[in-house]
C-alpha positions as a printed NumPy array, in Angstrom:
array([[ 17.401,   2.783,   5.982],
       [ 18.806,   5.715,   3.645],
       [ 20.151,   3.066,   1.026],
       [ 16.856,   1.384,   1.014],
       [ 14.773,   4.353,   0.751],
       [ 16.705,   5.683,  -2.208],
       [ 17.246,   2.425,  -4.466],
       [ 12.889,   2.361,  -3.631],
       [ 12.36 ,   5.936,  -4.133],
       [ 14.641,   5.712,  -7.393],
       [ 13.08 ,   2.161,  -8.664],
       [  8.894,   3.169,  -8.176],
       [ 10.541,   7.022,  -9.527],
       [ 10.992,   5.284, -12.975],
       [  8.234,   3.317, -12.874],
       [  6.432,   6.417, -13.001],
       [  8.165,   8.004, -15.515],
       [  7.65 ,   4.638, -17.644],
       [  4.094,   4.564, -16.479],
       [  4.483,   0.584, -16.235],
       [  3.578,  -2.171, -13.948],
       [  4.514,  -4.92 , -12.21 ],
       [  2.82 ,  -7.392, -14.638],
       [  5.866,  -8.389, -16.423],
       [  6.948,  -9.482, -12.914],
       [  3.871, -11.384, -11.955],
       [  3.641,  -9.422,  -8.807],
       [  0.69 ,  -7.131,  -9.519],
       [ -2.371,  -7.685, -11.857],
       [ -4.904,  -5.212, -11.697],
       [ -7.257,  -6.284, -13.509],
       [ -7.848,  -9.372, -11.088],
       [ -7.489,  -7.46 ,  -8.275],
       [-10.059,  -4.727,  -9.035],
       [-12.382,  -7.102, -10.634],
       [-15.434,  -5.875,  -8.415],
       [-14.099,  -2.074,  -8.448],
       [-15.57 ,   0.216, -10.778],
       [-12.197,   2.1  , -12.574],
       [-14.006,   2.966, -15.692],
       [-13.604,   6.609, -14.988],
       [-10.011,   6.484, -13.743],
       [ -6.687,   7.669, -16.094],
       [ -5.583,   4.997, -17.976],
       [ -1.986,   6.176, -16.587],
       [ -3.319,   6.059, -13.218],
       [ -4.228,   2.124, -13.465],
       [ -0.87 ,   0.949, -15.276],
       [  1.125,   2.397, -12.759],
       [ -0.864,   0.336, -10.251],
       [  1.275,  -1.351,  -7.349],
       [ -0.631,  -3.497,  -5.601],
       [ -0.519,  -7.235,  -4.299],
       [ -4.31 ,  -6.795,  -3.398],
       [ -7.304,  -4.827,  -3.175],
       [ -8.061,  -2.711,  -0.078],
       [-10.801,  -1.263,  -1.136],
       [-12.706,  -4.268,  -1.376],
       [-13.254,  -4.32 ,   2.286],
       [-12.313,  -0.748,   3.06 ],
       [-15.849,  -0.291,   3.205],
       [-15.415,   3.403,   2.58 ],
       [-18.249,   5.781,   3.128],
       [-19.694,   9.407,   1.514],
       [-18.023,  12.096,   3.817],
       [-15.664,  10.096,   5.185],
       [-11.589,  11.408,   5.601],
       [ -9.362,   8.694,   3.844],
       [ -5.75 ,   8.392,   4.059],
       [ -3.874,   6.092,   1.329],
       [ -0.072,   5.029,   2.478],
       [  1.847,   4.663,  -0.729],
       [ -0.06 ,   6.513,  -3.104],
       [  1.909,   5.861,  -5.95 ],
       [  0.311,   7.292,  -9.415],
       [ -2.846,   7.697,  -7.538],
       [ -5.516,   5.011,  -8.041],
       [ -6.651,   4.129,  -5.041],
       [ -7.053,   7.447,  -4.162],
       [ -8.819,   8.623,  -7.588],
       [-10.837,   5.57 ,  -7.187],
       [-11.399,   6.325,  -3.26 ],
       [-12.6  ,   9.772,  -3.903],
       [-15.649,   8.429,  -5.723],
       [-16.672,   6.927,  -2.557],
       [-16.355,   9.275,  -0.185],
       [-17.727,  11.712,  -2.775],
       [-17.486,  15.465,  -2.798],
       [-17.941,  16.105,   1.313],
       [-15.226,  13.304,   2.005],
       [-11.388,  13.864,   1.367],
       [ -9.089,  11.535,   0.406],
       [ -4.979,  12.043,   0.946],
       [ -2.683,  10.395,  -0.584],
       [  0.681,  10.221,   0.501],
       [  4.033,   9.158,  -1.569],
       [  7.998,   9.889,  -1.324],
       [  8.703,   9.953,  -4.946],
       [  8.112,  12.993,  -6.481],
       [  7.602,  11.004, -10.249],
       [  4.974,   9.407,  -8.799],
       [  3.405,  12.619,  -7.46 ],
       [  3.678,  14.469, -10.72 ],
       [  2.015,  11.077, -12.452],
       [ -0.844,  11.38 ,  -9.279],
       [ -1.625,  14.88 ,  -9.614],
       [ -2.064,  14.783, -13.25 ],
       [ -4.128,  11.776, -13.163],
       [ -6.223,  13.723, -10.849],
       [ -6.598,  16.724, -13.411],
       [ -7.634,  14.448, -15.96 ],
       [-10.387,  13.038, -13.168],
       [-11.415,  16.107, -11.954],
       [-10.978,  14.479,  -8.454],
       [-10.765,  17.646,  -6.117],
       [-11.693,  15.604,  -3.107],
       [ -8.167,  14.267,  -3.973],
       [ -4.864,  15.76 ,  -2.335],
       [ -1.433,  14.07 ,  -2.715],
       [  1.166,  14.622,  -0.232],
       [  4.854,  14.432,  -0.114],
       [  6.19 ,  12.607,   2.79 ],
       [  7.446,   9.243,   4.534],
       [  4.906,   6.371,   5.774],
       [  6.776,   6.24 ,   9.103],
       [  6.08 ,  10.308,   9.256],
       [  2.753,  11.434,   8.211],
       [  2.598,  15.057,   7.604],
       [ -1.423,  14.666,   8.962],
       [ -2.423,  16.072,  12.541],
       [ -3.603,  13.456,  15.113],
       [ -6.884,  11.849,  14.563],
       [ -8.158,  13.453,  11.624],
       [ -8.826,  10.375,   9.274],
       [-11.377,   8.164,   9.514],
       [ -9.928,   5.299,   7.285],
       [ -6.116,   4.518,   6.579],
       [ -5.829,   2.484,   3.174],
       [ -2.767,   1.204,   1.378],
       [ -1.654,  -1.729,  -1.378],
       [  1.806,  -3.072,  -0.568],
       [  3.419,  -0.182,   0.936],
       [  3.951,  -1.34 ,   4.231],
       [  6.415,  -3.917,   3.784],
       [  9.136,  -1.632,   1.748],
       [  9.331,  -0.078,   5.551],
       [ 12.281,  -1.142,   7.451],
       [ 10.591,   0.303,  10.958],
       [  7.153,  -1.016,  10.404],
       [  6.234,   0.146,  13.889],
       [  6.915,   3.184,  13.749],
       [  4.855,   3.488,  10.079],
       [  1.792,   1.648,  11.548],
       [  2.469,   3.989,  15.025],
       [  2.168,   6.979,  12.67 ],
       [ -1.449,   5.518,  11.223],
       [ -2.928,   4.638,  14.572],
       [ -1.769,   8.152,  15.381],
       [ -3.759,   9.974,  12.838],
       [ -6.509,   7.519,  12.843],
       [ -9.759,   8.791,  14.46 ],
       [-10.939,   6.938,  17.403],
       [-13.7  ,   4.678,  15.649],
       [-11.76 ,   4.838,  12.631],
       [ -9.935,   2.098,  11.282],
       [ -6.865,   0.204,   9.271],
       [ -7.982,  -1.692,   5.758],
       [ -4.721,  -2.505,   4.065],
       [ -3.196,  -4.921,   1.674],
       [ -0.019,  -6.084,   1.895],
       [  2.512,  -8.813,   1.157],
       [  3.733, -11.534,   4.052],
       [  6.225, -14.326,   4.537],
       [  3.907, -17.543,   4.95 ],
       [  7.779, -19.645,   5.207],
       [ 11.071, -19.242,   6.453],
       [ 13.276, -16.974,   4.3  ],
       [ 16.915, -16.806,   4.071],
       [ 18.931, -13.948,   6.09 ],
       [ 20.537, -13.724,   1.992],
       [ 17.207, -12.771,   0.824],
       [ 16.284, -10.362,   4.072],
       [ 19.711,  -8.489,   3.526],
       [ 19.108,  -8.324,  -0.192],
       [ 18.35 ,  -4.726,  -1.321],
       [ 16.491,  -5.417,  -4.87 ],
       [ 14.515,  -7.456,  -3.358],
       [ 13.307,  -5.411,  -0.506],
       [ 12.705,  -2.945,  -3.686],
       [ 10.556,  -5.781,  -5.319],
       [  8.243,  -6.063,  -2.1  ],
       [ 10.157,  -9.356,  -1.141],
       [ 12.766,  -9.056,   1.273],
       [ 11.261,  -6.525,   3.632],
       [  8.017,  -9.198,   3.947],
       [  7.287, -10.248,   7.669],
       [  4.868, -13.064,   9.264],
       [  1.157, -12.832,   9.926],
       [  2.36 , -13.304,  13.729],
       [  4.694, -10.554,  13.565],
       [  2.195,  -8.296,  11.626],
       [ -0.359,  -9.146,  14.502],
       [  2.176,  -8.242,  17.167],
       [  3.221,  -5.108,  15.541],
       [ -0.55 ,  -4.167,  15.495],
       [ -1.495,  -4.948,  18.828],
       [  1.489,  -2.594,  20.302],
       [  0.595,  -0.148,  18.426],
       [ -2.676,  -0.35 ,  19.997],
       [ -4.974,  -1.607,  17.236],
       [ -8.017,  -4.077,  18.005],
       [ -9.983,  -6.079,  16.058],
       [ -6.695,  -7.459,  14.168],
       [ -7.714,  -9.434,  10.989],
       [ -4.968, -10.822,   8.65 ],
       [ -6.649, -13.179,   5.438],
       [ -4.487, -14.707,   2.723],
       [ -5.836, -13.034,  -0.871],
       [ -3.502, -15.592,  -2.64 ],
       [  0.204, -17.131,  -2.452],
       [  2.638, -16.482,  -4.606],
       [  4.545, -19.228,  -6.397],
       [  8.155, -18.684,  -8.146],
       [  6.634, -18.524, -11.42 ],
       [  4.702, -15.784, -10.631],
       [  7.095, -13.944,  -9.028],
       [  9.175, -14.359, -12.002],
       [ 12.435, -12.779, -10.753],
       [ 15.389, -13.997,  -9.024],
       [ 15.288, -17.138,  -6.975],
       [ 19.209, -17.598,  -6.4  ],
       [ 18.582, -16.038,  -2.663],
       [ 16.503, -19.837,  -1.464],
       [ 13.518, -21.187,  -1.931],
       [ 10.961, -18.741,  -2.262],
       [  8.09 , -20.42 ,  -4.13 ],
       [  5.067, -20.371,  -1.958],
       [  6.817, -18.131,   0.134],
       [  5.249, -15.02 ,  -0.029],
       [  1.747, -14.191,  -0.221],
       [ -1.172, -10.874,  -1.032],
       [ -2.97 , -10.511,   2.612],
       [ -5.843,  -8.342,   3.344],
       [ -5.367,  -6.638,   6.552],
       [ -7.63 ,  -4.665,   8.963],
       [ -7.662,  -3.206,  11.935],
       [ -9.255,  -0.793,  14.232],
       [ -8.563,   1.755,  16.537],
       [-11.123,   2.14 ,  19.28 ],
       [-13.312,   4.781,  21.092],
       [-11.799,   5.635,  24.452]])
């Protein structure tokens, strides 16, 4: 996991520092993704280091003086973009490993003005949050750079309130993949390799004692889009953007 972690931490660690995207990849477009989001107040450095396969806020459903938690937080716009919601009684965290991206966060935020905004150092599969604080967990293809995705959505039902819930995006295998492309390390650092099933994703949430599972294809990915290597087997229509929620219920 330490080789992984540090090819991801050093690839998204220059994206920062480059303030790019994944557009010239054909994994993320932002514009298409955010099309019903207002970003109009956001950094312009916060939305062109944008990550994302999806849109969670969409059907995060977020609410004034709720406690958000985004997985993943990269150069912050999600959270800059949550914090509008949840307005100035609500919090938002967000949390990231790469310190680039928290330097390219935090100044985002300055230039918002966001202080219902903090950004946190830390892993996804150990969240530096006390148990069942956070009303909402949100993230945009995070999840599948884990290599123990139990233990990462473990650590979210953990500091999910009871009543609170899971609104994530995320990518997923929708066909067989080769063990060459599973074992390959770029691609796990390209959101690829590290994909699992919507079966497996539904059986990871459902031990970790989610209800209410909900997994919905955004769109599927073809190998032009992708538009990197495809010498590991057949990966177009492989992979799609899914929209997943969850919830964690009142005992």
């Amino acid at each position: 996991m330490k080789d992984i972690r540090k090819m991801v931490q050093q690839r998204y660690g220059k994206i920062a520092d480059e303030s790019c995207c994944f557009n010239n990849q054909g994994i993320s477009d932002t514009a298409v993704n955010y099309a019903n989001i207002d970003l109009s107040a956001l950094p312009e450095e916060a939305i062109q280091a944008s990550l994302g396969c999806a849109n969670p806020l969409v059907f995060a459903r977020l609410s004034e003086g709720e406690t958000v938690l985004d997985l993943g937080s990269g150069g912050g716009m999600d959270v800059l973009a949550a914090s509008r919601l949840v307005g100035d009684t609500g919090k938002i965290y967000g949390l990231d490993m790469t310190d680039e991206m928290l330097q390219l966060a935090n100044s985002n935020k300055a230039k918002m003005g966001a202080n219902n905004a903090e950004f946190l150092k830390g892993y996804i599969e150990d969240i530096p949050l006390p148990d069942e604080t956070i009303d909402a967990v949100i993230s945009n293809c995070v999840i599948n750079l884990s290599q123990d995705k139990q233990k990462a959505l473990s650590e979210a039902y953990r500091v999910i309130k009871p009543g609170g819930r899971l609104r994530i995006a995320d990518m997923v295998s929708i066909k067989k993949i080769s063990p060459k492309l599973r074992e390959d390390a770029e691609m796990w650092c390209g959101c690829l390799a590290g994909t699992i099933t919507i079966a497996e994703y539904e059986s990871i949430l459902q031990n970790c004692g989610f209800s209410n599972i909900k997994i919905e294809i955004a769109h599927v990915y073809t190998k032009e889009t992708i538009g990197i290597r495809t010498d590991l087997g057949d990966i177009d229509g492989a992979f799609a953007g899914a929209l997943i929620s969850a919830d964690k219920n009142v005992l």
